[in-house]
Structure formats: structure tokens, C-alpha cells
N, C-alpha and C positions, 0 to 999 in steps of 0.2 A: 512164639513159634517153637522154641524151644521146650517151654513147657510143655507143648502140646507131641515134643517126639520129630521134628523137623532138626533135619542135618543141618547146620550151615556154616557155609565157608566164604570169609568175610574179607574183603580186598581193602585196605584203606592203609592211608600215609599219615592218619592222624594216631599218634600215640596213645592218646586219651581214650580215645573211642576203642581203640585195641585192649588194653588192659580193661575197659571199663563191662566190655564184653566177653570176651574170647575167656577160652579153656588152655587152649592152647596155640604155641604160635610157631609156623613155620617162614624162616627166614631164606629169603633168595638173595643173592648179589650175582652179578656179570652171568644170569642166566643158568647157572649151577643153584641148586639148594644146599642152603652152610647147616642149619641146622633144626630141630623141634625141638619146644621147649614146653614145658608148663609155662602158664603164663603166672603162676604164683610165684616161680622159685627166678624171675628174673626181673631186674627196674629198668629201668631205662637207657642210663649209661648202658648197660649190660647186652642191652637191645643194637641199639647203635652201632656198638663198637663190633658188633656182630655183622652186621649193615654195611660197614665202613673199615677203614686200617684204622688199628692203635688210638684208636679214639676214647677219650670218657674225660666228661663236660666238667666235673671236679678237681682237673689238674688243673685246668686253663686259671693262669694268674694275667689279671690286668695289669697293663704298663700302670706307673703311676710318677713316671717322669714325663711330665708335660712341658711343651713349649709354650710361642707364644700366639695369642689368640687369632685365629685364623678367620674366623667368621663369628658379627658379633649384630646381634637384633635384636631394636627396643623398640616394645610396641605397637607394631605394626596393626593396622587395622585394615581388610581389605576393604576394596569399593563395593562387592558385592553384600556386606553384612556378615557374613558368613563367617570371617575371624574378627573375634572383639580384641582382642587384645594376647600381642604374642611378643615374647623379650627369651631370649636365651644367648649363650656365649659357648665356642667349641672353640679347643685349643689344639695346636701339634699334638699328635699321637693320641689324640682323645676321642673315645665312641661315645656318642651319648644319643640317650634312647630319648626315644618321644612317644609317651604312653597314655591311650587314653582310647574309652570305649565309642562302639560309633556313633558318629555324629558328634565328635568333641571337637572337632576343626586339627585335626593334626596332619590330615592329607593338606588342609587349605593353610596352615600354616607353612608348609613348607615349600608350597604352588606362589604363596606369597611372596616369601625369599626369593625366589629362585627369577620372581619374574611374570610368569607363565599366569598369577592371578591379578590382575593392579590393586593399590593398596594406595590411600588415603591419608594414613596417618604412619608416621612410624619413620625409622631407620635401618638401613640394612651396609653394614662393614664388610670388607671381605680384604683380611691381610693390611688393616691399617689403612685403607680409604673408603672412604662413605660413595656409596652407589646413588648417584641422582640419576640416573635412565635403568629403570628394572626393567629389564628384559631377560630371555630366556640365550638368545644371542649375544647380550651384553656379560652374563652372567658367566657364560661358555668360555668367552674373551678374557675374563677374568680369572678363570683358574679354579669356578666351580659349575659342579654336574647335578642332574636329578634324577635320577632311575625310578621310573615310575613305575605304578600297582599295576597299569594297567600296561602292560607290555609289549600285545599284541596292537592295539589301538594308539599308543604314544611312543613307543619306542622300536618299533621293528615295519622294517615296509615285507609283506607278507609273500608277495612273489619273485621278490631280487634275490639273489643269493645270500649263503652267509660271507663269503669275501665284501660283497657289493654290501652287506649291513654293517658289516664291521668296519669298513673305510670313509663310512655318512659322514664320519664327524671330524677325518683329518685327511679326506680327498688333498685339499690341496697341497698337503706336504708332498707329495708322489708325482705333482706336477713339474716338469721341464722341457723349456723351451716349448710350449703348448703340447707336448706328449703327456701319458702319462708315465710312470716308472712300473710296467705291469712283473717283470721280476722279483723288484723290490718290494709292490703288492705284496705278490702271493706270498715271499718270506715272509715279510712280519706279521700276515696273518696267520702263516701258517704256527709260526711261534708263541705265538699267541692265545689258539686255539690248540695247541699241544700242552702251553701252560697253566690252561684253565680246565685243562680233561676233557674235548667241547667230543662227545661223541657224533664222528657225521660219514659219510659213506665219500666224501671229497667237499673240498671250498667251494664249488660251484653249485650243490647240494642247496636247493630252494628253504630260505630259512623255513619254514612256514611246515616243512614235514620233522622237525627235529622235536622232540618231546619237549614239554614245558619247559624243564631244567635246565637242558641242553640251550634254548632260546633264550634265558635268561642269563647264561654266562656268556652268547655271546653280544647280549645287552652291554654287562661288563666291561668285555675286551674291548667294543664301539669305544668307549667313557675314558677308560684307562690308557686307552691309546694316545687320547692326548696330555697325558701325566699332570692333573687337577691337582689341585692342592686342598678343595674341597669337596666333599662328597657326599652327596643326599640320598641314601636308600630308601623307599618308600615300598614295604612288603614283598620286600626282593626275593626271600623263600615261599611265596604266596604259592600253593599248586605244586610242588614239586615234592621231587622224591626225598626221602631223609638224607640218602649220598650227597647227593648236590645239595642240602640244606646244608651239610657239612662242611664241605668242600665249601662253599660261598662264605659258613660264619668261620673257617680259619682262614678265607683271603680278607675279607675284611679287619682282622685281625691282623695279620700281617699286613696289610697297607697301611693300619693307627702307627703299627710299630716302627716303620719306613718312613713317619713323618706326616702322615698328610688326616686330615680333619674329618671325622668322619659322624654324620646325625644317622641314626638308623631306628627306622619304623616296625615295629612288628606288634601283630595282635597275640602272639603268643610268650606271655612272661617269663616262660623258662630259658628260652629263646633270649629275651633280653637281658638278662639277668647273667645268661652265660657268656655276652659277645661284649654289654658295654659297662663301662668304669663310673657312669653317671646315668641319671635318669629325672627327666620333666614329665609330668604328671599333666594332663589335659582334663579340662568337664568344661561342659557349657560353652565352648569356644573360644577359654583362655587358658594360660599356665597357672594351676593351682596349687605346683607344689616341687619340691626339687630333691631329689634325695641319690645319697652314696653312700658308699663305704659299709657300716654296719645297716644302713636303714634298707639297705637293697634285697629287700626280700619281698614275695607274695605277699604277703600279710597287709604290711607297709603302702605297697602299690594298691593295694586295694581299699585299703583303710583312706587312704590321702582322696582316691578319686570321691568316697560316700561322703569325706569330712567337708570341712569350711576352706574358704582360699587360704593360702598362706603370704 
């Protein structure tokens, strides 16, 4: 089209596809336009931090004082087929990635863990005791969460409010003498929602009209409210803006750094590359490969998924 003398002007939150096209790129934040740029004379960091406050992905240094192993699974296989075989270990203050192209079983690895798929074979740890009833209620009890891909479907009830989504999962602390504590509600949500940047026009504000980004922090808040000590992200920046992609990969970073265990999913390498300290390698619906420290690069990641198991 271009070739042919067609103007065009091109809307997308995928980085790749912007550079990969555009001439030039004009950046909006909070409704104001920041700036035009050629698209040659700028990268990515550069883009971002544009996007965002003080942001650029080559500062971020990973912890690398780890505790002790918080969540720990050896070979788990579900009932359905669908995971042959799944083992990995996350410790205090540790992000570690679960990367693997679709249909390598790394959603159903972690639906395994967590519960929510039954599983056959295997073991699942959580803080030094073995899990004999997996459940997704058992799992909660226990001090781990799953923030699912699919968000709208699994994680948000679409016509309650954001107070009423955000209180699903620790109603009952708010409960006395058969009241509820609606005061003490709206505080902690509202603190909650100021803490996460949750843009909304009031708490009683129908989750279901708040943009992707927006409904996915207050996925978050739900999860965190009842202070987990493990945490399973599964394509948490899926559909959203780069702001809130950011804003989410320095909370998640801050919560490793606070202590608590965190596995994080994403299809995008640069993305993982900048949030976790370790990374497991998926193909064919098992772990084929583990890699840190100097091996954490693209290259790597993609070479382990074409090669042999390890």
C-alpha cells in the first residue's frame, strides 16, 4: 500500500511491528502527545521511557540473593495428556520464566501446579510441604496464586464492580459479627487501587468497562490482597498498553525483591529476559532446558527450544 502512494497511520502496542513498519512514530501518554520521532534514530528502551517515567530495561539488575525454596515440582504429568512431564524449583525473591512456543504445555504446566488441571503423576511442594489434595482452593489456603491469560473468562466477574472483584478472594477478612466492614472495604481497596495506578472513574465503576490494563491490575490487587508467598503469572501483560506492561514488570519485580516466589509466562523474550533471573525452556510438553546468568539471551532461548532435551 505504501508502495502504491497510500498514507498510513498505524495504531499498535506491539513494538516489533512498529519499528518493523513505520517511518515515523508519534508518542501519546495521559492524552497529551510527548513526542515525533523517526523511527530510525530511536530503540526501544528509548521508546518506553518515552511512554513511561525514567524507565530503560538495561538498568534493571536482578536480585541474586535468594532464599529458601518456596515452590518445588517434580514431574508432574496431567490426567488429561496434555503435560508429559514437568520439574522446576522457585525460591524467595526469584522470577523465573517459563518459555516455550504454543502448544509446549506451559499454560497446562502451571493449571497443573496450581490445581485447576488434575495430574497423575508427579509432586507439587509449596514452602516445605508436599500437596496431597491439588486444588485451586487448596492452593489459595496455601499461600499460592494463578493469574490467568485469560482474564476476562477466569479471573474477573464482568458485571460486579471493581471493589466487589477485588474483595472475591478475602471477603471474608471484612466479615464481623455477620456484617460486613464496608468502611474498611472501600479503604483497602481504595489503597490498593491508588497503589497500582488502577485508572477508573470511582470503585463502584463496573469492572468490565475499564480498559485491558486497567482490569488486569485489578486482577493483581484481588491476588495480593491476600499476601501469597507464591505467584504464578501466566501472560499478565497479554493486550495491554506498554505503560501498564511496565508498571506490572517493575511490581512484579518489586514483589521477588519483598520476598515472595514468583514464575512468570510471557510470549515475548525481551519481556522475559528483562523481569526474570532464571528461565525453563518448554517443547513438546516437557522442560527441555534451564538456563541463567550469561545463557539468558535470545539466541539461547531459541537455540535450547530447536535443540535436543537436556
Amino acid at each position: 500500500l505504501k508502495k502504491k502512494g497510500t498514507s498510513v497511520l498505524y495504531v499498535s502496542h506491539r513494538m516489533d511491528e512498529i519499528f518493523r513498519l513505520t517511518d515515523r512514530i508519534t508518542v501519546f501518554k495521559n492524552g497529551s502527545m510527548v513526542s515525533c520521532v523517526k523511527t530510525s534514530e530511536v530503540d526501544k528502551d528509548k521508546l518506553v521511557s518515552m511512554m513511561t517515567d525514567e524507565w530503560k530495561g538495561s538498568d534493571i539488575v536482578h536480585n541474586t540473593n535468594f532464599g529458601k525454596v518456596l515452590l518445588e515440582v517434580q514431574g508432574i504429568r496431567t490426567k488429561d495428556g496434555v503435560m508429559k512431564k514437568g520439574s522446576l524449583k522457585v525460591r524467595e525473591k526469584e522470577i523465573l520464566g517459563v518459555f516455550g512456543l504454543g502448544g509446549s504445555g506451559r499454560t497446562e504446566l502451571l493449571e497443573g501446579i496450581y490445581g485447576y488441571r488434575p495430574i497423575t503423576e508427579g509432586t507439587v511442594t509449596i514452602d516445605g510441604e508436599q500437596q496431597n489434595m491439588l486444588s485451586p482452593a487448596n492452593s489459595i489456603k496455601k499461600g499460592m496464586v494463578l493469574i490467568s491469560e485469560d482474564r476476562r473468562g477466569k479471573a474477573l466477574v464482568g458485571n460486579l464492580s471493581i471493589k466487589e472483584n477485588v474483595l472475591l478472594s478475602c471477603i471474608d477478612c471484612y466479615a464481623k459479627h455477620g456484617y460486613l466492614d464496608e468502611k474498611k472495604e472501600k479503604q483497602d481497596v481504595s489503597e490498593k487501587a491508588e497503589a497500582l495506578k488502577i485508572r477508573m472513574t470511582g470503585l463502584d465503576q463496573r469492572i468490565i468497562e475499564l480498559s485491558g490494563g486497567n482490569q488486569q491490575k485489578a486482577v493483581l490487587a484481588k491476588w495480593l490482597a491476600i499476601n501469597p508467598k507464591v505467584l504464578i503469572l501466566d501472560e499478565p501483560t497479554r493486550g495491554i498498553d506498554v505503560g501498564t506492561k511496565v508498571d506490572i514488570q517493575k511490581l512484579v519485580l518489586k514483589l521477588a525483591g519483598e520476598g515472595m516466589s514468583v514464575t512468570f509466562i510471557s510470549s515475548e523474550t525481551d519481556e522475559m529476559l528483562r523481569t526474570c533471573s532464571r528461565l525453563i525452556v518448554m517443547r513438546d510438553r516437557k522442560v527441555v532446558g534451564e538456563l541463567s546468568g550469561e545463557d539468558l539471551t535470545q539466541n539461547k532461548i531459541m537455540s535450547t527450544i530447536a535443540g535436543g532435551e537436556k
